[in-house]
C-alpha positions in Angstrom: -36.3 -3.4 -45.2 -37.4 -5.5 -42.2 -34.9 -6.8 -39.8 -36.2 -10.5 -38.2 -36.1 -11.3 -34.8 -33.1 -14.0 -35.6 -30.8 -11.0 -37.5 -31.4 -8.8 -34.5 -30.6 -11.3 -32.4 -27.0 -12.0 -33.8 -26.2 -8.4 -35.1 -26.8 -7.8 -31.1 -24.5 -10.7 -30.2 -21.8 -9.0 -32.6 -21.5 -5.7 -31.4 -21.2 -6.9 -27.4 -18.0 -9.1 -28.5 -16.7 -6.4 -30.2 -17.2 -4.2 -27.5 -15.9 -6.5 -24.9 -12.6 -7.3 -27.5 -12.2 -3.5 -27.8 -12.5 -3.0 -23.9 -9.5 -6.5 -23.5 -7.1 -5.0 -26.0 -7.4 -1.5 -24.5 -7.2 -2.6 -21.3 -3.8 -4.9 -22.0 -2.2 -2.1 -24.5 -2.5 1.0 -22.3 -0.1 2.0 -20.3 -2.5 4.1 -17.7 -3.4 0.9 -17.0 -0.2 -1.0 -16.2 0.4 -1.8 -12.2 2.8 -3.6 -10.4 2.1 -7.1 -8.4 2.1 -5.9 -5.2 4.8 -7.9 -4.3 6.6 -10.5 -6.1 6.4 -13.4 -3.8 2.8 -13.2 -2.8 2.7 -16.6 -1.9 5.2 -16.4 0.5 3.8 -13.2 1.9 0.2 -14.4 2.8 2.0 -17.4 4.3 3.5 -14.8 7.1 -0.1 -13.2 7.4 -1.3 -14.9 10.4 2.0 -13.3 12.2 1.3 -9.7 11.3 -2.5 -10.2 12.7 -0.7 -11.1 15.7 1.4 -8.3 15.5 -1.0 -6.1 14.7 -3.3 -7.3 17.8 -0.1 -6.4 20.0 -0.4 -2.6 18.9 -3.7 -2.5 19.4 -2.7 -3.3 23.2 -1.1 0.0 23.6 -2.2 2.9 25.2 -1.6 4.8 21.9 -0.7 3.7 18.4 1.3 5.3 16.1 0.2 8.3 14.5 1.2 9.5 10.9 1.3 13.6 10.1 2.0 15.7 7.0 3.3 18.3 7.5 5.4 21.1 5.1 8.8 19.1 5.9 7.2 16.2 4.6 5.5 13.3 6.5 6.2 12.8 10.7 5.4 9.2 12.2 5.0 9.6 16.0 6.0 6.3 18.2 4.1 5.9 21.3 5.6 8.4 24.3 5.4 5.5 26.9 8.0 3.7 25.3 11.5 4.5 25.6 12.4 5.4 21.9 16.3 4.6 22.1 15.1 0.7 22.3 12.8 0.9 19.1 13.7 -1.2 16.5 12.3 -1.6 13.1 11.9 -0.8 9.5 9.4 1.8 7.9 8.2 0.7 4.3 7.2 3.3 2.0 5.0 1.6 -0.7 3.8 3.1 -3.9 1.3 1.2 -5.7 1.7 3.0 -9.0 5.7 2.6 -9.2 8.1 -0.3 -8.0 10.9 2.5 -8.5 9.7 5.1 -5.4 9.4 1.7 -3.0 11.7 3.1 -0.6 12.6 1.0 3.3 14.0 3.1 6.1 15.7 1.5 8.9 14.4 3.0 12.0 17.2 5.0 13.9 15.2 7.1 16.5 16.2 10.5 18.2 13.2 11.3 19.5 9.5 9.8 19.2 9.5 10.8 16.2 10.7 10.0 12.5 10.6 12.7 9.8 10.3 11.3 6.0 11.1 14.2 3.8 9.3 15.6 1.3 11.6 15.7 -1.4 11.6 11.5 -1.5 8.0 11.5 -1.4 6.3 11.7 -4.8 2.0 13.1 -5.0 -0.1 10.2 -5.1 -0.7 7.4 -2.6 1.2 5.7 -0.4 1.1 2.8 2.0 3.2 3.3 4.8 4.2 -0.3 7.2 6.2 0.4 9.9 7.3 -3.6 11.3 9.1 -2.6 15.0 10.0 -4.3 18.1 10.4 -2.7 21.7 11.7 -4.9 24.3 11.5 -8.1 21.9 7.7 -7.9 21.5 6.7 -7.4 17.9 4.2 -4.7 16.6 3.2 -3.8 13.2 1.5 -0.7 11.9 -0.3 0.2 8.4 -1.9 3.2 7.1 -3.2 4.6 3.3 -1.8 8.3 3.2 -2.5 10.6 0.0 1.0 12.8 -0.2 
C-alpha cells in the first residue's frame, strides 16, 4: 500500500502533537520537575534592583570583597580585614532553589572576620548565598553560587 504525500503529511503532523502533549503533561505531572518561584513578590523585588547594583558597585570599591570557603565545619564567609568587624551589620541569606523549606537568614553577629555556617544546616546541592551588610552606614551587598 502506497502512502500519498497528503497522508504523510498529516500522519507527520499527528505524531509531533502527540509528542509535544506527552512532553506538557509530563512536564506539569512530575514532581522532579516542580520548583519554587524564586520569591513570591517578584514584582516588588526587581523594583529594589537598581539599589542592590548600587550596593553591589560599593563592594566592588573595596580593597577586598568577601570571600566564601568550605571547609569540613561547613561553609566560612570572610568580611574584609580593613574593616573593623564589631560595626558590621547585616543579614546572610542562605537560598536553596530546589526547596522553600532549607531557605534559612542569619543575622550577622560577628566575633571575628569571619562567620561559620555549619554543616549540619546545610543540605548537598546548590545554594545561593546574599550577604546584604552595612559598615559605617554605607550599604554593600554580596552574591555568590556555591555547590555544598
Amino acid at each position: 500500500m502506497k502512502i500519498s504525500w497528503g497522508t504523510g503529511l498529516v500522519l507527520a503532523i499527528a505524531s509531533f502533537i502527540t509528542f509535544i502533549m506527552f512532553l506538557v503533561i509530563t512536564m506539569s505531572t512530575d514532581k522532579a520537575y516542580s520548583y519554587d518561584l524564586v520569591t513570591e513578590e517578584y514584582y516588588k523585588t526587581e523594583l529594589e534592583f537598581q539599589h542592590q547594583i548600587d550596593k553591589e558597585t560599593n563592594a566592588t570599591k573595596l580593597s577586598e570583597n568577601i570571600s566564601v570557603e568550605k571547609t569540613a565545619e561547613g561553609l566560612v564567609i570572610n568580611f574584609p580585614q580593613e574593616l573593623e568587624f564589631s560595626k558590621i551589620e547585616g543579614t546572610v541569606f542562605l537560598y536553596r532553589p530546589s526547596n522553600k523549606q532549607l531557605d534559612n537568614d542569619i543575622p550577622l553577629s560577628l566575633s571575628s572576620h569571619q562567620l561559620l555556617v555549619p554543616d549540619r544546616s546545610l543540605v548537598g546541592g546548590r545554594w545561593n548565598i546574599i550577604v546584604d551588610w552595612t559598615y559605617h552606614g554605607e550599604a554593600y551587598y554580596f552574591k555568590k553560587e556555591v555547590t555544598y
